[in-house]
C-alpha angles and dihedrals in degrees: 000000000000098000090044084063096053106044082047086050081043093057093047103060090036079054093049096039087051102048087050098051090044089052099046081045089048088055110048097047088050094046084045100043093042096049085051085044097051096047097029096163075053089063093045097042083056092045093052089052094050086049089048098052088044090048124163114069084004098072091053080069104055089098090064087054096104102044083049097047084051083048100055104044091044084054098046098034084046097050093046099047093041088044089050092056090039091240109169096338092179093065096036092051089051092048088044089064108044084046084053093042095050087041111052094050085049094051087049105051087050090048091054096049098020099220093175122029093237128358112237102223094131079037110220095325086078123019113197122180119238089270106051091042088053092055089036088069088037089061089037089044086058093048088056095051082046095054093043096060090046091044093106098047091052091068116195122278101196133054110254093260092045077054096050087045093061096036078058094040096052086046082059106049078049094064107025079059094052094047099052091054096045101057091031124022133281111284094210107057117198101160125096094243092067121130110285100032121136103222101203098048087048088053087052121120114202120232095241103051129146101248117204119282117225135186108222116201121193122211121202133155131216122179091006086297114128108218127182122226144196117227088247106051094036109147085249113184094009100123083187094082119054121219114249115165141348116211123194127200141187118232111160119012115231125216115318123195119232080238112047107134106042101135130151123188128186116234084261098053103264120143114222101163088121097038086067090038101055098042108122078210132085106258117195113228110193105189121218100170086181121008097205088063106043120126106254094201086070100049087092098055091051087052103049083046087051083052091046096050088044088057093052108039099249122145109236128182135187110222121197140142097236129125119262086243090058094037089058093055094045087056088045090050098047098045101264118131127218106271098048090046090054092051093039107042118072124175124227132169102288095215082060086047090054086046098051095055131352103230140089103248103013140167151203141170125236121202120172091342092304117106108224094178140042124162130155111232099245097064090054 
């Protein structure tokens, strides 16, 4: 009788410390897959850049970013709707940890040679920094092994075809979800540049704001000896060393704006960012972040928008970050001559372009700093 009593009070506890970490599991791959799902060029844009910093072999695989980005977010959203209904816990538990064991070493390894500045798992809704998400999967990874000891003691709620319905439910939200964002925008917008936002004051840095810190090493030679030097114990005035080299490093970043790299420079090297911000009238932005790559169905659509701003007296500019080589034989191959090409294209940094909108092309309107519009050019 008694031991009946404790394997029951065992099984409880085994029952309650499964069904919380399925849960806190359940959680975190549907917050993660539905942030991703809401932004997927997000997710591609991340991948490229994983692919870039690990360069080599890696970049051969940039074109395979997007099947991977659709990929991703199917596996994670998936795995969390299906672990929060307790569908098929036993597969989703095993998966969980081969996707966790893949994954911490990864994270690891990325927080020791920082590769990417962040790692976009909680895409742009919550930016940690290689470290914490390191420690993040560590703490996720233990909840795995967790569940995986308690599995038998979390039985099944579902038959096995009311499991496969929501298994094919929660794929579908997936990719109704990433669909939507894709030919639209993303619903959900976490970036600086949504609707609403006041450029300038975006772009602001406070007075009191933490500036970089750097360590500064001096290198000077004496005697043909090379001998390395603090600012503050530099051989100055000793006209017996000879000054070689200076090295800086950073060793802790200041205060950074949300808006740090808006720039927009005419094709002969004017800068009118201010010019646009400050404009008490609406100015088109139709955004081209590289011009090999924009989508030609929509091309149509930009010109007849060109056509639309010239009848009524509207500025419009055409923003990309392509060379000035590239930017004259996409006006040629669209129908714009040279002149117009040289008043109407203007470059800008194309990561700030990807971040602006996600779209390819793209546009918003700017009025007194604020943008008031924003539509990819598909949607229209």
């Amino acid at each position: 009788m008694e031991n009946g009593k404790c394997k029951m009070k065992e099984r409880t506890v085994k029952h309650i410390l499964g069904s919380v970490a399925r849960t806190l599991l359940a959680l975190t791959f549907l917050f993660s897959g539905f942030v991703k799902a809401v932004d997927p060029l997000g997710t591609v844009y991340k991948i490229e850049d994983y692919l870039k910093a690990f360069g080599g072999f890696f970049t051969d695989l940039l074109p395979l970013a997007g099947t991977a980005a659709v990929l991703l977010i199917a596996v994670e959203f998936v795995l969390g709707f299906c672990m929060l209904f307790n569908v098929r816990t036993n597969w989703t538990s095993w998966l969980s940890l081969v996707f966790y064991l893949v994954m911490t070493p990864l994270t690891l390894w990325i927080a020791l040679t920082n590769p990417v500045t962040d790692c976009g798992c909680f895409g742009d809704a919550l930016v940690l920094t290689n470290w914490q998400t390191f420690w993040k999967n560590v703490i996720l990874l233990s909840l795995v092994v967790v569940l995986l000891i308690c599995l038998k003691a979390v039985p099944p709620l579902f038959s096995w075809w009311m499991e496969l319905v929501i298994t094919l439910v929660g794929l579908g939200i997936a990719g109704g979800i990433m669909g939507y964002s894709y030919t639209h925008l993303p619903p959900m917008d976490f970036r600086p540049y949504k609707v609403g936002n006041h450029i300038p004051t975006l772009m602001e840095i406070p007075d009191d704001a933490e500036p970089d810190i750097y360590e500064t090493t001096l290198i000077y030679a004496k005697d043909g000896v090379e001998q390395e030097f603090t600012l503050a114990d530099y051989p100055k005035g000793d006209s017996t060393w000879t000054f070689v080299d200076q090295k800086s490093v950073l060793i802790k970043k200041g205060y950074e704006p949300p808006i740090h790299d808006f720039e927009i420079m005419t094709l002969d090297f004017y800068d009118i960012t201010y010019d646009i911000l400050e404009a008490d009238e609406p100015i088109t932005l139709v955004t081209m972040y590289d011009l090999n790559k924009t989508d030609r169905k929509q091309i149509d659509k930009v010109l007849q928008l060109m056509r639309d701003c010239r009848r009524d007296d509207k500025i419009l500019y055409i923003l990309t970050g392509s060379g000035e080589d590239d930017i004259f034989a996409f006006a040629d191959e669209i129908g714009l001559d040279e002149e117009v090409a040289e008043h109407v294209f203007c470059t800008i940094d194309p990561v700030t372009l990807k971040t602006i909108v996600r779209a390819n092309p793209g546009m918003f309107v700017v009025q007194d700093g604020v943008i008031i519009e924003k539509h990819n050019f598909r949607q229209l």
